[in-house]
MDTraj code that builds the backbone (N, CA, C; nanometers):
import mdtraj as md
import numpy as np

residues = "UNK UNK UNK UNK UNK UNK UNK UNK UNK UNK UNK UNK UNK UNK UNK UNK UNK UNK UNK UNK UNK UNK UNK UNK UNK UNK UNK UNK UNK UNK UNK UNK UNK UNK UNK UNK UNK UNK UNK UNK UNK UNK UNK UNK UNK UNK UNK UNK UNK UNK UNK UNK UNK UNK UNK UNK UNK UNK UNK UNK UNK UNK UNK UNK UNK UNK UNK UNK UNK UNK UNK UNK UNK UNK UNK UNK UNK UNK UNK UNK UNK UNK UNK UNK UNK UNK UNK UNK UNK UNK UNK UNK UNK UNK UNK UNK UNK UNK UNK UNK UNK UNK UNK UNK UNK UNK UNK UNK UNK UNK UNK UNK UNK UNK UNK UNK UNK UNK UNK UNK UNK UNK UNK UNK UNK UNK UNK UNK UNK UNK UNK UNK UNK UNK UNK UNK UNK UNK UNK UNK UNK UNK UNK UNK UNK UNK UNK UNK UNK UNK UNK UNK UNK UNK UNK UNK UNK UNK UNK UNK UNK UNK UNK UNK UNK UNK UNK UNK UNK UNK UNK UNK UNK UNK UNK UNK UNK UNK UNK UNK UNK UNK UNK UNK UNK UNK UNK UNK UNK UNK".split()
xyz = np.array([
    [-3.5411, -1.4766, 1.7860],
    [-3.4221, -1.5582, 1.7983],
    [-3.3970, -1.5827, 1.9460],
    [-3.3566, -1.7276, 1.9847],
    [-3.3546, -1.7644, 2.1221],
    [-3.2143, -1.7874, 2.1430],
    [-3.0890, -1.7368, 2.1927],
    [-2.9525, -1.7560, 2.1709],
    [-2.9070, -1.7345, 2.3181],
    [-2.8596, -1.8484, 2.3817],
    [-2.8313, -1.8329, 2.5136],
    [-2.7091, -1.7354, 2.5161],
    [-2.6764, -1.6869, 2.6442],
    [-2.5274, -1.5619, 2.6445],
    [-2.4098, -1.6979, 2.6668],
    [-2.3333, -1.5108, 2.6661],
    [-2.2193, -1.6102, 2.7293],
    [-2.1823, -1.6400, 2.8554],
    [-2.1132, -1.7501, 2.9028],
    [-2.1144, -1.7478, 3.0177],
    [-1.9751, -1.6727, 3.0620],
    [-1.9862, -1.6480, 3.2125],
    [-1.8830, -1.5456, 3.2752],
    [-1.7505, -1.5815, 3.2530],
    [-1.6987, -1.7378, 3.2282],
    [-1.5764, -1.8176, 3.1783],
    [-1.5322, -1.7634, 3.0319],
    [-1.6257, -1.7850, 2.9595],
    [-1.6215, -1.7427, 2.8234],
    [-1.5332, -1.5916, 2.8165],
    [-1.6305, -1.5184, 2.8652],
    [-1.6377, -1.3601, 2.8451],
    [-1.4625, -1.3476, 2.8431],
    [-1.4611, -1.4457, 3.0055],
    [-1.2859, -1.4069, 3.0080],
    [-1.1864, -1.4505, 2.9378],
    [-1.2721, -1.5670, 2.8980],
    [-1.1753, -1.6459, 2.7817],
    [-1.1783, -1.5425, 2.6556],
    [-1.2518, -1.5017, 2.5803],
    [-1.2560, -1.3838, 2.4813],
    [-1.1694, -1.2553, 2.5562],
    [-1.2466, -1.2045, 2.6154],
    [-1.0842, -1.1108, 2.7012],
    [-0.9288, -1.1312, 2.6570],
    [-0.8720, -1.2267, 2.7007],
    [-0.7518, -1.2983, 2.6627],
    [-0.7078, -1.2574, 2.5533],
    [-0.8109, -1.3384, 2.4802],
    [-0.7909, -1.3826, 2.3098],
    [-0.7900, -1.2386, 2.2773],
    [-0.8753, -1.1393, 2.3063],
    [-0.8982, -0.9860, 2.2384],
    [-0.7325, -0.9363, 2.2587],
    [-0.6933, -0.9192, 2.4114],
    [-0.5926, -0.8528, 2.4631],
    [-0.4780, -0.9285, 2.4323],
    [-0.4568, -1.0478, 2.3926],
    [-0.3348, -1.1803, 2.3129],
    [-0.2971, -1.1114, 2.1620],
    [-0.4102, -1.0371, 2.1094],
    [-0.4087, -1.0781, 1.9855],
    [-0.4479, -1.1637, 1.9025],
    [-0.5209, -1.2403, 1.9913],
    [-0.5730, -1.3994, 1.9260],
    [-0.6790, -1.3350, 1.7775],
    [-0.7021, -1.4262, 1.7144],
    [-0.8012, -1.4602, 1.6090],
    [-0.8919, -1.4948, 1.6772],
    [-1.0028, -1.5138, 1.6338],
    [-1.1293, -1.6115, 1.6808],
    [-1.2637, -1.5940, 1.5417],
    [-1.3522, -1.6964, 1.6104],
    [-1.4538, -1.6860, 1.4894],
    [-1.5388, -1.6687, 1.5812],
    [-1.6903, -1.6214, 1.5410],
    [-1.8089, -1.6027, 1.6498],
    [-1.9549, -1.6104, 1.5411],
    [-2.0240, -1.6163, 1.6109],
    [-2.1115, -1.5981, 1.5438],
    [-2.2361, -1.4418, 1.4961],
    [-2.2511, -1.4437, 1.4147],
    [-2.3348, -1.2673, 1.3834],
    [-2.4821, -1.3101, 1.3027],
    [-2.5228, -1.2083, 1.2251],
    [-2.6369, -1.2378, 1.1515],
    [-2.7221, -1.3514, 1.1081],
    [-2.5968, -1.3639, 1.0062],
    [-2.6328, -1.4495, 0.8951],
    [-2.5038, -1.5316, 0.9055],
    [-2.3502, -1.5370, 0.8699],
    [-2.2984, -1.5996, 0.8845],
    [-2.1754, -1.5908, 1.0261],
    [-2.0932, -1.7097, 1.0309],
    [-1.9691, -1.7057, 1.1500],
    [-1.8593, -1.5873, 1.0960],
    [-1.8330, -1.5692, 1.1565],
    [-1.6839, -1.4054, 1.1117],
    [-1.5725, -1.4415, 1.1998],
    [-1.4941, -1.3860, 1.1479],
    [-1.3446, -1.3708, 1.2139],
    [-1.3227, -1.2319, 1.2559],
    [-1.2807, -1.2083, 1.4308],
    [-1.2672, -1.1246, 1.4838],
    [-1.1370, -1.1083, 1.5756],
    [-1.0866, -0.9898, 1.5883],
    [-1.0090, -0.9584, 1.6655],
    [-1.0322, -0.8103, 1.7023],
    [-0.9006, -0.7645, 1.7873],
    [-0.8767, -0.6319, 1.8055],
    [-0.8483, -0.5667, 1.6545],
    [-0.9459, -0.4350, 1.6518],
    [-0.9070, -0.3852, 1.5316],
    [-0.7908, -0.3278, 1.5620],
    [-0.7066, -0.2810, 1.6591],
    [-0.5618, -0.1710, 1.6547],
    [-0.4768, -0.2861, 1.7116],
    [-0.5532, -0.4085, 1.6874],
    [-0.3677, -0.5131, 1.6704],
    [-0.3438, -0.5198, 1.5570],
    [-0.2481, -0.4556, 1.4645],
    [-0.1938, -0.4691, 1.3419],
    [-0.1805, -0.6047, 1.3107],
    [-0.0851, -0.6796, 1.3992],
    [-0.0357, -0.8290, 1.4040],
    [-0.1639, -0.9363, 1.3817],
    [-0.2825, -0.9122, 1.4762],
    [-0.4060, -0.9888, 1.4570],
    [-0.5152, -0.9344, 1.3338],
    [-0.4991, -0.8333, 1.2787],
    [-0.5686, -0.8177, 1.1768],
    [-0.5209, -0.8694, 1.0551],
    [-0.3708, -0.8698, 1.0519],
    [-0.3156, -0.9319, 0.9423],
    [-0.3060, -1.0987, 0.9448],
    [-0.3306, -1.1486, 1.0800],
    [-0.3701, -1.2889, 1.0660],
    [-0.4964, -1.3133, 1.0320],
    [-0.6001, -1.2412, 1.0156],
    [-0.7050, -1.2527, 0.9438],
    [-0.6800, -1.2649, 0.8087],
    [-0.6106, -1.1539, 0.7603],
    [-0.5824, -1.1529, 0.6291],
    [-0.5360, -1.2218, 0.5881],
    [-0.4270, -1.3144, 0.6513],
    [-0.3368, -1.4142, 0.5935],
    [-0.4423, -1.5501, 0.5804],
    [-0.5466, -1.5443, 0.6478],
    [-0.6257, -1.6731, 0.7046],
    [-0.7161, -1.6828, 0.6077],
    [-0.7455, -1.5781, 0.5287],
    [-0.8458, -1.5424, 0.4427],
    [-0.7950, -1.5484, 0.3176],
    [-0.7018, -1.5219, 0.2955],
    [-0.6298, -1.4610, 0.1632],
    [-0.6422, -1.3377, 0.1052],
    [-0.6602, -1.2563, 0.2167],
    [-0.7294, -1.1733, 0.1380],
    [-0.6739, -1.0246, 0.1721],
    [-0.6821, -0.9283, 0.0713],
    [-0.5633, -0.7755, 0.0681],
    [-0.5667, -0.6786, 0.1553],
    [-0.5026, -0.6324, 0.2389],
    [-0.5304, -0.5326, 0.3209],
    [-0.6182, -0.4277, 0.2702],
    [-0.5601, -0.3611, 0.1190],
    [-0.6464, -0.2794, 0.0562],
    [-0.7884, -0.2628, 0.1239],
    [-0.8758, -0.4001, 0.0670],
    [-1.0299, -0.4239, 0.0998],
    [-1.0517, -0.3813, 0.2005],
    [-0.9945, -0.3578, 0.3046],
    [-1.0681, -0.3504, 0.4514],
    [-1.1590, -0.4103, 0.5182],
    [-1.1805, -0.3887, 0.6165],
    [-1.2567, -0.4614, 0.7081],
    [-1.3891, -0.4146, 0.7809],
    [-1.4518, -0.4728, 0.7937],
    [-1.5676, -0.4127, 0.8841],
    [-1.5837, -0.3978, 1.0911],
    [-1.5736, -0.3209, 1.1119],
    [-1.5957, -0.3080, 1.2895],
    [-1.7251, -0.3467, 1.2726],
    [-1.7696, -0.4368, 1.3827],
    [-1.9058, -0.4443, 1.4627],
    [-1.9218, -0.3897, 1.5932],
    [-2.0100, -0.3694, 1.6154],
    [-1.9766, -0.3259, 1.7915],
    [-2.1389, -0.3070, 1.8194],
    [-2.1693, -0.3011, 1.9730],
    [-2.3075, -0.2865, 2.0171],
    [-2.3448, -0.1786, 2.0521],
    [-2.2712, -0.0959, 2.0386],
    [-2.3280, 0.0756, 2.0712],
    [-2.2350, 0.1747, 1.9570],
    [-2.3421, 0.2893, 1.9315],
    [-2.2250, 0.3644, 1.8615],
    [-2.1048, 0.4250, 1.9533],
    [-2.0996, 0.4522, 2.0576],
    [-1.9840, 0.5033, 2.1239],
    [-1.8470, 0.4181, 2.0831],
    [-1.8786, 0.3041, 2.0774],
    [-1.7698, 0.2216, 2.0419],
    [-1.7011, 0.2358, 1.8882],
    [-1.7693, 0.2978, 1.8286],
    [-1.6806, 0.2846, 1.6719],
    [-1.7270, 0.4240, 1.6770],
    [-1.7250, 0.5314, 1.7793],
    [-1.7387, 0.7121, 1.7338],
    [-1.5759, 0.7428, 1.6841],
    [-1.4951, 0.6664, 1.7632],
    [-1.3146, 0.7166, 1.7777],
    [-1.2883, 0.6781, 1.6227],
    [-1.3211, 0.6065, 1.5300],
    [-1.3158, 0.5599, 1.4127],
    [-1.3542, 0.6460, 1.3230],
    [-1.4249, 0.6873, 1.3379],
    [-1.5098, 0.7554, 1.2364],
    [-1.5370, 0.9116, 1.2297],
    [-1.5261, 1.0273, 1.1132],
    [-1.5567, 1.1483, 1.1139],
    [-1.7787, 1.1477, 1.1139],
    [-1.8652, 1.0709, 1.2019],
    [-1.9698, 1.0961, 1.1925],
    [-2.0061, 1.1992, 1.1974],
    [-1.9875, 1.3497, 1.2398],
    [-2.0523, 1.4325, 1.2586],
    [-2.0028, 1.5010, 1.1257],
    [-1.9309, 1.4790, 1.0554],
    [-1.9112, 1.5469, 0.9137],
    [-2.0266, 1.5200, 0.8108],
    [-2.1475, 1.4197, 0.8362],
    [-2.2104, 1.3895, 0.7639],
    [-2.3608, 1.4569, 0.7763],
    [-2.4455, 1.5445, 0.6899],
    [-2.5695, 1.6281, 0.7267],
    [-2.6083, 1.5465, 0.8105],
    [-2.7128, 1.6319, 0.8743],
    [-2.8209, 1.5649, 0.9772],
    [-2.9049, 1.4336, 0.9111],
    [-2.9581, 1.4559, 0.7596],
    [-3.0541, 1.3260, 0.7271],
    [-2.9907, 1.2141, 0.6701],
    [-2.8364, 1.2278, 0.6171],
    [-2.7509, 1.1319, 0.6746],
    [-2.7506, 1.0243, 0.7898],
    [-2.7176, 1.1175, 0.8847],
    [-2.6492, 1.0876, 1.0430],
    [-2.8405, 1.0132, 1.0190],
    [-2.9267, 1.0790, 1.0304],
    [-3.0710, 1.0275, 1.0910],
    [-3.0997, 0.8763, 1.0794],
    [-3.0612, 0.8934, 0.8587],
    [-3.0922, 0.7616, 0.8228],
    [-3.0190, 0.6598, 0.8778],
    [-2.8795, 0.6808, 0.8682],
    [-2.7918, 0.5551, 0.9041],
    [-2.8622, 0.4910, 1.0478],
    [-2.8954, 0.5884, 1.1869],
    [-2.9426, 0.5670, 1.2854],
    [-3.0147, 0.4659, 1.3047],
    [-3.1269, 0.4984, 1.1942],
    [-3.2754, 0.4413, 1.1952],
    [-3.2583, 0.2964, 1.1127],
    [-3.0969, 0.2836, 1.1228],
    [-3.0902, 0.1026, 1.0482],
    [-3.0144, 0.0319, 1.2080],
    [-2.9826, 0.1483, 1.2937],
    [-2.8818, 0.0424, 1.4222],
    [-2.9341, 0.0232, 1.5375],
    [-2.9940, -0.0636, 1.6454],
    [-2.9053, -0.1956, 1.5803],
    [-2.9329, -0.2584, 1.4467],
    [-2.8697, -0.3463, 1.3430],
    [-2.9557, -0.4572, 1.2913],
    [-2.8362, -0.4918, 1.1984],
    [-2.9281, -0.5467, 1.0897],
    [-2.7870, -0.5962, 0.9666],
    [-2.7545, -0.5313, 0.8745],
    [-2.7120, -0.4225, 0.8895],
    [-2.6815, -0.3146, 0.7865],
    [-2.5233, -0.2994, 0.8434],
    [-2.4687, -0.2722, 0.7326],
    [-2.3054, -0.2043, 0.7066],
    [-2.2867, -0.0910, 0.6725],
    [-2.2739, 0.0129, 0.7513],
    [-2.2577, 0.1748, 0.6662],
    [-2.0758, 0.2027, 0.6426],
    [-2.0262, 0.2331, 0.5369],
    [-1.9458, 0.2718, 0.5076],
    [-1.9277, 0.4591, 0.5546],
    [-1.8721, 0.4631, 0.6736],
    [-1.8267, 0.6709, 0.6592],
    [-1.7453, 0.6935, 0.6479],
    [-1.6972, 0.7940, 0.6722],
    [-1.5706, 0.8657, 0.6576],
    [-1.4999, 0.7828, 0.7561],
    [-1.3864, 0.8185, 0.7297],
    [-1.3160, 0.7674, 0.8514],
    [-1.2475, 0.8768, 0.9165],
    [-1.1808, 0.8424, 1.0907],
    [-1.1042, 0.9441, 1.1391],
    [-0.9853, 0.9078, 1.0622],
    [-0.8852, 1.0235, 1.0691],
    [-0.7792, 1.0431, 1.0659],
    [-0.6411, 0.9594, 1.1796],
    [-0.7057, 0.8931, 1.2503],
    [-0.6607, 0.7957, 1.3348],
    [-0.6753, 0.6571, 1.3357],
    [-0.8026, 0.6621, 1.2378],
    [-0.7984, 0.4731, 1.2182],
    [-0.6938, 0.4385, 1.0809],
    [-0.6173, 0.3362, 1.1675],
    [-0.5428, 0.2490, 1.0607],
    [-0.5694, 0.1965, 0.9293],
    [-0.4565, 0.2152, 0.8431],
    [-0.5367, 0.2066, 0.7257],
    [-0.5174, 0.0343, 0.7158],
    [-0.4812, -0.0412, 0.8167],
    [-0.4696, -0.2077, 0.8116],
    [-0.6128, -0.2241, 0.8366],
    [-0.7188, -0.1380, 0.8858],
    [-0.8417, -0.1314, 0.9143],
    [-0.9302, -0.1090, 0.7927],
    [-0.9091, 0.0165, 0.7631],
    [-1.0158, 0.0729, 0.6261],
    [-0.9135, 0.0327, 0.4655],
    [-0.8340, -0.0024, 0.4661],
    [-0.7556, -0.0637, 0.3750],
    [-0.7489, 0.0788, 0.2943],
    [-0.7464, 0.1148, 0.1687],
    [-0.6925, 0.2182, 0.0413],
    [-0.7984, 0.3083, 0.0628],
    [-0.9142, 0.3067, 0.1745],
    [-1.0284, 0.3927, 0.1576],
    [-0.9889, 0.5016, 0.2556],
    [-1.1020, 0.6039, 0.2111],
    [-1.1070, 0.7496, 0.2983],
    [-1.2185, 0.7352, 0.3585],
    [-1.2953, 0.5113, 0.4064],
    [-1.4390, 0.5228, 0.4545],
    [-1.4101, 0.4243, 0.4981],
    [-1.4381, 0.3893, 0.5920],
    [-1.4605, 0.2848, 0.7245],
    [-1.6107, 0.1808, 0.6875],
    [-1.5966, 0.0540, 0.7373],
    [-1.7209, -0.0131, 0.7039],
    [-1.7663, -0.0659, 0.8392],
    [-1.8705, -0.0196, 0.9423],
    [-1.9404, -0.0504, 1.0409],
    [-2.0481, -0.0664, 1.0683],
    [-2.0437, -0.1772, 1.1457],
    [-2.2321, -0.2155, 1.1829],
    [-2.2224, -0.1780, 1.3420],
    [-2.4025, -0.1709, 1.3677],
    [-2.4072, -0.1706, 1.5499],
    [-2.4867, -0.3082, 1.5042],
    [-2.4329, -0.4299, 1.6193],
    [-2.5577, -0.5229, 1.6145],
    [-2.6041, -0.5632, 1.6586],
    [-2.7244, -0.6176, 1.6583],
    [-2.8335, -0.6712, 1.7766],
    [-2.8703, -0.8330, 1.7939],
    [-2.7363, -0.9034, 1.7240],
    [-2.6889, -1.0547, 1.7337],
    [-2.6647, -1.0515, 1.9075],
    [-2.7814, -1.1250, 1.9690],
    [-2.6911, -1.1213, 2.1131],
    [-2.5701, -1.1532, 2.1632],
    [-2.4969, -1.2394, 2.1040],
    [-2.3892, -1.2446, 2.1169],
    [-2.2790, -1.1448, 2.0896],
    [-2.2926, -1.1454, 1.9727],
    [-2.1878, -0.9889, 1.9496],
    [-2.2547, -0.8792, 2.0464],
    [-2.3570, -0.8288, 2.0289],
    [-2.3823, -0.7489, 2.1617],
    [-2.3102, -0.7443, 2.3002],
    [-2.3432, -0.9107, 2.3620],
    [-2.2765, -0.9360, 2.4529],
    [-2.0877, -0.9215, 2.4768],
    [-2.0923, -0.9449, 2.3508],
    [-1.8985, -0.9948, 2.3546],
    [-1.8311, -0.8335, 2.3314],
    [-1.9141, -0.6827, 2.2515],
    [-1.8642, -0.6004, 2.2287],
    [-1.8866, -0.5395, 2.3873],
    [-2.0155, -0.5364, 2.4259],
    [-2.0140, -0.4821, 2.5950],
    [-1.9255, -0.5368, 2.6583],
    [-1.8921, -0.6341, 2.6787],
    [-1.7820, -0.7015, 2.8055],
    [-1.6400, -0.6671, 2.7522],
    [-1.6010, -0.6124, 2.5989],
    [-1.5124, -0.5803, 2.5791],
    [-1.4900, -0.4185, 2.5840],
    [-1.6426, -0.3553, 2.5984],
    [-1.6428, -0.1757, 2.5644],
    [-1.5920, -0.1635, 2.4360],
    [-1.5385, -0.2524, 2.3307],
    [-1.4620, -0.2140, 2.1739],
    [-1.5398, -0.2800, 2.0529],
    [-1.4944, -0.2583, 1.9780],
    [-1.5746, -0.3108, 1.8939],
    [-1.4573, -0.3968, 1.8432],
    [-1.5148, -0.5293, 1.7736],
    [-1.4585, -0.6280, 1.6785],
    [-1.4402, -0.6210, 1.5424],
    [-1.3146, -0.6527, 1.4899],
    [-1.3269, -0.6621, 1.3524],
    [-1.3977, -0.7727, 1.3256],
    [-1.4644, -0.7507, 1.2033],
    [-1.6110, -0.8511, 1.1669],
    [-1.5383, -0.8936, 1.0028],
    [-1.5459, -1.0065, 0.9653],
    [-1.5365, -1.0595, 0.8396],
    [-1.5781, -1.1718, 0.8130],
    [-1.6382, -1.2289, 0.7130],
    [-1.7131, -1.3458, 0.7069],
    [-1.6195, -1.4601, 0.7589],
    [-1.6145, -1.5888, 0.8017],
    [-1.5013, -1.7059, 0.8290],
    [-1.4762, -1.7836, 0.7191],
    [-1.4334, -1.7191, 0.5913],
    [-1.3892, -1.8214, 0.5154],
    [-1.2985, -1.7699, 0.4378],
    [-1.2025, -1.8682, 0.3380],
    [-1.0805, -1.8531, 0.2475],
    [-1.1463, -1.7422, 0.1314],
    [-1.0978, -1.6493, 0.0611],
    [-1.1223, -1.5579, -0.0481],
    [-1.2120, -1.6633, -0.1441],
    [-1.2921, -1.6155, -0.1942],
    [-1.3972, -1.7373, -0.2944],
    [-1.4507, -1.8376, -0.2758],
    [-1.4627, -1.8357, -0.0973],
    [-1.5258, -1.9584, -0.0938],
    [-1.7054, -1.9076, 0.0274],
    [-1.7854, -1.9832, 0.0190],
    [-1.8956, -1.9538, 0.0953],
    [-1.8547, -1.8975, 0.2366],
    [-1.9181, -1.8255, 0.3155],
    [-1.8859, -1.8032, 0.4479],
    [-1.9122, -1.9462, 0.5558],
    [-1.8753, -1.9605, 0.6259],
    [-1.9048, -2.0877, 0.7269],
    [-2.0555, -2.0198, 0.7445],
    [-2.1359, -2.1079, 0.7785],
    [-2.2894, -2.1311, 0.8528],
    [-2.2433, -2.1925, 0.9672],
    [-2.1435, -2.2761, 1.0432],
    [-2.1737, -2.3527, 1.1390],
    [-1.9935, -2.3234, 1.1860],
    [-2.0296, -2.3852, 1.2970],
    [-1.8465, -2.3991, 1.3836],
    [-1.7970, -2.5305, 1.2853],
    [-1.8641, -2.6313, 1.2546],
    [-1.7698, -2.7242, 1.2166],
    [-1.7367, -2.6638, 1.0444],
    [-1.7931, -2.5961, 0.9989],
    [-1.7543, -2.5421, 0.8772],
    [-1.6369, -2.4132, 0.8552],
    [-1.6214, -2.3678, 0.9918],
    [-1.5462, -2.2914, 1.0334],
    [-1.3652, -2.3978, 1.0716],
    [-1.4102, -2.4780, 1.1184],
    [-1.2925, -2.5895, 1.1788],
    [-1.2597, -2.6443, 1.0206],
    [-1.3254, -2.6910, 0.9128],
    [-1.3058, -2.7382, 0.7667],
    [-1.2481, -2.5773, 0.7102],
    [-1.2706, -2.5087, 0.6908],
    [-1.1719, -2.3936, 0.6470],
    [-1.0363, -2.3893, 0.7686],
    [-1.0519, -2.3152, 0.8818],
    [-0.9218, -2.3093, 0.9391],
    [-0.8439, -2.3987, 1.0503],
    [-0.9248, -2.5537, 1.0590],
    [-0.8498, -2.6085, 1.1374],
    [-0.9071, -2.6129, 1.2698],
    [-0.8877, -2.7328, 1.3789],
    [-0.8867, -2.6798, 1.5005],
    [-0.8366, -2.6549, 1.6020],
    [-0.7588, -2.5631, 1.5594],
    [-0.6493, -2.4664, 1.6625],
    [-0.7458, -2.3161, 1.6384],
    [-0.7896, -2.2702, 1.5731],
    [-0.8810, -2.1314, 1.5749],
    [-1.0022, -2.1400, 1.6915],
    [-0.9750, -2.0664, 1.7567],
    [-1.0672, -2.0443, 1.8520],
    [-1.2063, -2.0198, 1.8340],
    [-1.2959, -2.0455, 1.8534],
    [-1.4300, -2.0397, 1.7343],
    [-1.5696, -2.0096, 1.9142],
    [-1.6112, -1.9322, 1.9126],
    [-1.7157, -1.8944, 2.0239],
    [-1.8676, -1.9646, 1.9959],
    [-1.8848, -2.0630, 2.0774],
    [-2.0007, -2.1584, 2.0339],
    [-2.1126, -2.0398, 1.9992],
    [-2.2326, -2.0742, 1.9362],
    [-2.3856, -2.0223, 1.9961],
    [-2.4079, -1.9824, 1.8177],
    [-2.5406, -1.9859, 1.8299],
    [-2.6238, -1.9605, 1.7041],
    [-2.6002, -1.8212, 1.6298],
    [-2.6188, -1.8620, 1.4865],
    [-2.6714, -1.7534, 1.3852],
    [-2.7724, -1.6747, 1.4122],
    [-2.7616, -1.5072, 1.3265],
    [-2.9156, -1.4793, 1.4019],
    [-3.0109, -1.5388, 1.2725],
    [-3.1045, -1.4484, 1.2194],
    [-3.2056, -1.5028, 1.1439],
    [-3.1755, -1.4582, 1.0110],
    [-3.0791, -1.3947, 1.0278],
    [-3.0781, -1.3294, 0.8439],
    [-2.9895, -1.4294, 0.7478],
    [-3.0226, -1.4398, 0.6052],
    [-3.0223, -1.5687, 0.5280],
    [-2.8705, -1.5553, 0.4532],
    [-2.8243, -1.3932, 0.4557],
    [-2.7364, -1.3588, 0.3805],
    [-2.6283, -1.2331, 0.4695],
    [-2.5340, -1.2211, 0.4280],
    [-2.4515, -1.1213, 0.4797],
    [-2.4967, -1.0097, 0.4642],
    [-2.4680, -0.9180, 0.5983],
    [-2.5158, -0.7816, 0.5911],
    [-2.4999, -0.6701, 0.4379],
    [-2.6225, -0.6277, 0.4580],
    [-2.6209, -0.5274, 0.3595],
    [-2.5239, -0.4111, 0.3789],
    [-2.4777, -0.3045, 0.2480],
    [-2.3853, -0.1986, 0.2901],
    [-2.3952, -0.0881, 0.2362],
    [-2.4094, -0.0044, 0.2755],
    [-2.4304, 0.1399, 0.2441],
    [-2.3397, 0.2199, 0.2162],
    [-2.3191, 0.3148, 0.1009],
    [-2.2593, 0.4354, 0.1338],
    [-2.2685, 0.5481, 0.1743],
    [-2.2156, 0.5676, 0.3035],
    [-2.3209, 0.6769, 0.3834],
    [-2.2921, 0.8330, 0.2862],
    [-2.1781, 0.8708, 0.2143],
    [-2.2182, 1.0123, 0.1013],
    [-2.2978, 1.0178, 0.0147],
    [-2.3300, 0.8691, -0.0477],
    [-2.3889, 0.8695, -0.1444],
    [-2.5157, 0.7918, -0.1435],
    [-2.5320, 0.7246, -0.0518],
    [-2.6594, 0.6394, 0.0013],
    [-2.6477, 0.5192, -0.1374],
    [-2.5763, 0.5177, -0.1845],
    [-2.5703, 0.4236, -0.2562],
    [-2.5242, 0.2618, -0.2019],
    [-2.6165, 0.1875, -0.2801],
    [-2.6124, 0.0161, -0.2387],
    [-2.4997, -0.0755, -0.2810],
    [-2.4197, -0.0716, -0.1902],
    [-2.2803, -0.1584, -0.2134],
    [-2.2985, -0.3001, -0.2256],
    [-2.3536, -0.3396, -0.1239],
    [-2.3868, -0.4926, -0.1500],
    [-2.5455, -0.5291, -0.0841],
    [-2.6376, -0.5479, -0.1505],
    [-2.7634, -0.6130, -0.1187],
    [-2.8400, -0.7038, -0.0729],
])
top = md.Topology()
chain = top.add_chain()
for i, resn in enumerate(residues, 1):
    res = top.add_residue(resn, chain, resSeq=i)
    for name in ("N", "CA", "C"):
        top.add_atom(name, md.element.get_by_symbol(name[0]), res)
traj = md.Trajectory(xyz[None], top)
């Protein structure tokens, strides 16, 4: 995949939007997502409102290193061939569901006692979680029941153009990340 960065304008323009509270859409895998600060209550629930969709469900963090989603999560509660396997999927397009800390919001993990996070190796999200050190809430860009956007202008036909939307390409994968349950290694979505 050939995906130019961002430029140094950008970065700061996302800055803003992260530290505003803003919404935005960007691009990841397979499809465009809607991101913000996960510990703005106010901007996660404009996702939700944008989406239609229940706090319950929760949300997924992306981020480009695990340090960034460690404060989230009880990882070391999980055996070693646990912790190994999940490893040996990050970076890429996998979703592991863990435990969660006792400090992440439940406007985050919604009715669960498990958090849903990827590390990813979309250069862009890479880029946009380093210049932020945090990780992003990740959700596909579209209304409850409808396809995820593939493109910015399909993103602007769902929410309009007042949503801030971060130019640059899809990566190569055809479908939304896969998801794991990291207690049970069981296949949530395929």
């Amino acid at each position: 995949m050939t995906t130019q960065l961002l430029k140094q304008d950008v970065l700061q323009t996302l800055s803003t939007w992260y530290a505003n509270g803003q919404v935005f859409a960007y691009p990841t895998e397979a499809v465009f997502g809607l991101g913000c600060d996960p510990l703005n209550k106010e901007a996660v629930y404009k996702i939700l409102s944008l989406k239609s969709r229940e706090v319950e469900k929760g949300m997924i963090l992306i981020a480009s290193e695990f340090s960034q989603i460690a404060p989230y999560v009880l990882f070391d509660t999980l055996d070693q061939s646990a912790q190994s396997q999940i490893l040996a999927t990050w970076p890429g397009p996998v979703t592991w569901l863990l435990p969660k800390s006792p400090k992440t919001p439940d406007w985050i993990s919604g009715d669960s006692a498990m958090l849903a996070v990827r590390i990813s190796r979309h250069p862009l999200v890479v880029q946009m979680c380093q210049h932020l050190g945090k990780p992003l809430v990740s959700t596909s860009a579209n209304p409850a029941g409808e396809m995820p956007a593939k493109s910015e202008q399909e993103v602007r036909d769902y929410f309009g153009k007042d949503l801030p939307v971060v130019a640059g390409a899809l990566g190569e994968q055809t479908s939304p990340s896969k998801i794991f349950h990291s207690l049970t290694m069981e296949t949530i979505r395929a």
